[in-house]
C-alpha distance (Angstrom), angle and dihedral (degrees) to the residues before:
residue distance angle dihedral
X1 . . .
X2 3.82 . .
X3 3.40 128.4 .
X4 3.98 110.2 -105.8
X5 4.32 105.2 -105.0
X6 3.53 117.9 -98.8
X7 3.65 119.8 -147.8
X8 4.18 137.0 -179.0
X9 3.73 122.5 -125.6
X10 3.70 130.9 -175.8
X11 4.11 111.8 -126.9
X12 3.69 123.9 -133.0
X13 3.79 107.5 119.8
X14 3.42 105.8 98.4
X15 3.31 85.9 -155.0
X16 3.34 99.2 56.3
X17 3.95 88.1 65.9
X18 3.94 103.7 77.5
X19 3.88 89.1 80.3
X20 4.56 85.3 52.5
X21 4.04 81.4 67.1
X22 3.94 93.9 90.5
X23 3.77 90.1 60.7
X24 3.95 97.4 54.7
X25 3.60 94.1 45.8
X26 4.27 104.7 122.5
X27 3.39 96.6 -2.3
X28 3.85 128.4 147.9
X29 4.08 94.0 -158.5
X30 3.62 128.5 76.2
X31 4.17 111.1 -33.1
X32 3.39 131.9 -119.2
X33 3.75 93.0 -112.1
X34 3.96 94.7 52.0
X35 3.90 88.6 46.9
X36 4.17 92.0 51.8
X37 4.12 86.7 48.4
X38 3.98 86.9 47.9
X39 3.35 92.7 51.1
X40 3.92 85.8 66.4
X41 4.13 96.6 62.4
X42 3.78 116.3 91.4
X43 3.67 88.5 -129.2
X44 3.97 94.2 60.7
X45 3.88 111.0 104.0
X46 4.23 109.7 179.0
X47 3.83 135.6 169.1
X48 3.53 140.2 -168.3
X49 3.67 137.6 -153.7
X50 3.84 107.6 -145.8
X51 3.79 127.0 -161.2
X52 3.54 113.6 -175.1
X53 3.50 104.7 -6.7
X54 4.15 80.2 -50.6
X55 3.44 132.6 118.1
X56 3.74 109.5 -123.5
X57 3.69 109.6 170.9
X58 3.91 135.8 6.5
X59 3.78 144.9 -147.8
X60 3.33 136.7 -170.6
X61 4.04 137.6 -168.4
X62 3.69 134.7 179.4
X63 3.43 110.0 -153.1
X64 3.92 136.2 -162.4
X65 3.74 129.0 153.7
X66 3.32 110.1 -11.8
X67 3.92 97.9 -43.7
X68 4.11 123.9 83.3
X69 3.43 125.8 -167.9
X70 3.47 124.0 -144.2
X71 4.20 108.2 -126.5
X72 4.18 96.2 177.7
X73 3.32 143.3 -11.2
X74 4.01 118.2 -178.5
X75 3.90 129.3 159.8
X76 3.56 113.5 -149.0
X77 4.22 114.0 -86.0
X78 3.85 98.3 -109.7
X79 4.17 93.8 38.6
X80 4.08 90.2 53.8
X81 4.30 119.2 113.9
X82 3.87 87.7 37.3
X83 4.14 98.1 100.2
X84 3.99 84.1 -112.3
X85 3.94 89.9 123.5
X86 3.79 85.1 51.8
X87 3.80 90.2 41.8
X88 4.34 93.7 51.0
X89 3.93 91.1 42.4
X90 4.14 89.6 47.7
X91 3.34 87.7 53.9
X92 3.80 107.0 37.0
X93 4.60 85.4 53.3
X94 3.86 79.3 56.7
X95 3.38 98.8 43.6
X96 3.90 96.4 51.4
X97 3.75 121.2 102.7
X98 3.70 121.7 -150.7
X99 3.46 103.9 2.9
X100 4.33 125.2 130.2
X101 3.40 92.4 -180.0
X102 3.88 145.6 36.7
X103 3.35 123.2 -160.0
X104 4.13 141.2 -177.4
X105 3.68 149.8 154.0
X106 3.64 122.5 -127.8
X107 4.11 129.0 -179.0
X108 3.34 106.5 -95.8
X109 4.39 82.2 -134.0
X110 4.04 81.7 64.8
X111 4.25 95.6 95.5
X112 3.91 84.4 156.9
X113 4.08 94.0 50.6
X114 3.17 92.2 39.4
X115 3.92 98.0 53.6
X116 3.67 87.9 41.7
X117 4.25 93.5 57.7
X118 3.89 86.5 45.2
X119 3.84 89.5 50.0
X120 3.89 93.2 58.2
X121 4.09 90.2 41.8
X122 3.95 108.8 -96.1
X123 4.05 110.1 146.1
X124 3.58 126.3 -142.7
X125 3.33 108.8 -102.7
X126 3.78 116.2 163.3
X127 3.73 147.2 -13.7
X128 4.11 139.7 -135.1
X129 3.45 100.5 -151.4
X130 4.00 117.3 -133.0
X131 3.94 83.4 -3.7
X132 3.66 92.7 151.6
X133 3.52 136.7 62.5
X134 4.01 117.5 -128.3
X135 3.89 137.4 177.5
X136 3.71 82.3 -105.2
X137 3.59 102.8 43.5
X138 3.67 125.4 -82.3
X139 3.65 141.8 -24.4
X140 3.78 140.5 -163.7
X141 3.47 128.7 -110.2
X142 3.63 124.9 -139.3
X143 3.72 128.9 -130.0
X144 3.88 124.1 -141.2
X145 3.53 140.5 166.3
X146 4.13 142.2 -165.8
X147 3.52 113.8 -154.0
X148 4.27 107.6 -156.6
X149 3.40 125.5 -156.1
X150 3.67 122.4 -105.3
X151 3.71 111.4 -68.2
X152 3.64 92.6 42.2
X153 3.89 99.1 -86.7
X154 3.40 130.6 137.4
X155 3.94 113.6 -97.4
């Protein structure tokens, strides 16, 4: 048996987003109803990586200039430990025109994110300290960056 084809597609049908609800269901990041109004700004850039005709992991960018910032990235809860949130984010730095620099902010709790954005070259860069709100009080969040080369390509 052969794993079912995975493929990248670039979001801006509105429409298209009803069947992007399973991934924002319990989540503490951005929701699904703030995504589907972002989507709506000419700065928004968003992918998806679709098995099956199903969206199994999204990621989103706001970009101005020549900097985006990555607002969410989440892989669906049954498709996660299977390098597809490495896979979408690969191809979403390729995939973005224009852009010198990438930038996002990750929990600092996040070990797994955080090794992930240091895998593909981002640099720590900065910190909000007790940014986030926890069970147990608050946490910080973690600044990064990925500078591109010109063109927009990953270095």
């Amino acid at each position: 048996m052969t794993d079912a084809q995975i493929s990248l597609r670039a979001l801006s049908d509105p429409g298209e987003l009803e069947l992007l609800q399973p991934l924002y269901e319990q989540s503490d990041g951005p929701s699904y109803g703030f995504l589907r109004g972002f989507l709506d700004q000419p700065h928004c850039r968003a992918w998806c990586l679709v098995k099956e005709r199903q969206p199994i992991a999204a990621i989103w960018y706001q970009c101005v200039a020549e900097r985006a910032e990555m607002v969410d990235l989440r892989v669906l809860a049954s498709e996660r430990r299977r390098g597809l949130g490495r896979q979408l984010l690969w191809a979403s730095l390729t995939a973005l025109e224009n852009v010198d620099a990438v930038q996002l902010e990750v929990r600092s709790s996040n070990v797994a994110a955080r090794a992930l954005y240091g895998s593909l070259g981002f640099s720590e860069t900065g910190s909000r300290l007790k940014y986030y709100a926890t069970p147990a009080g608050r946490e910080d969040g973690i600044l990064m960056t990925l500078t591109l080369n010109h063109g927009g390509r990953v270095t």
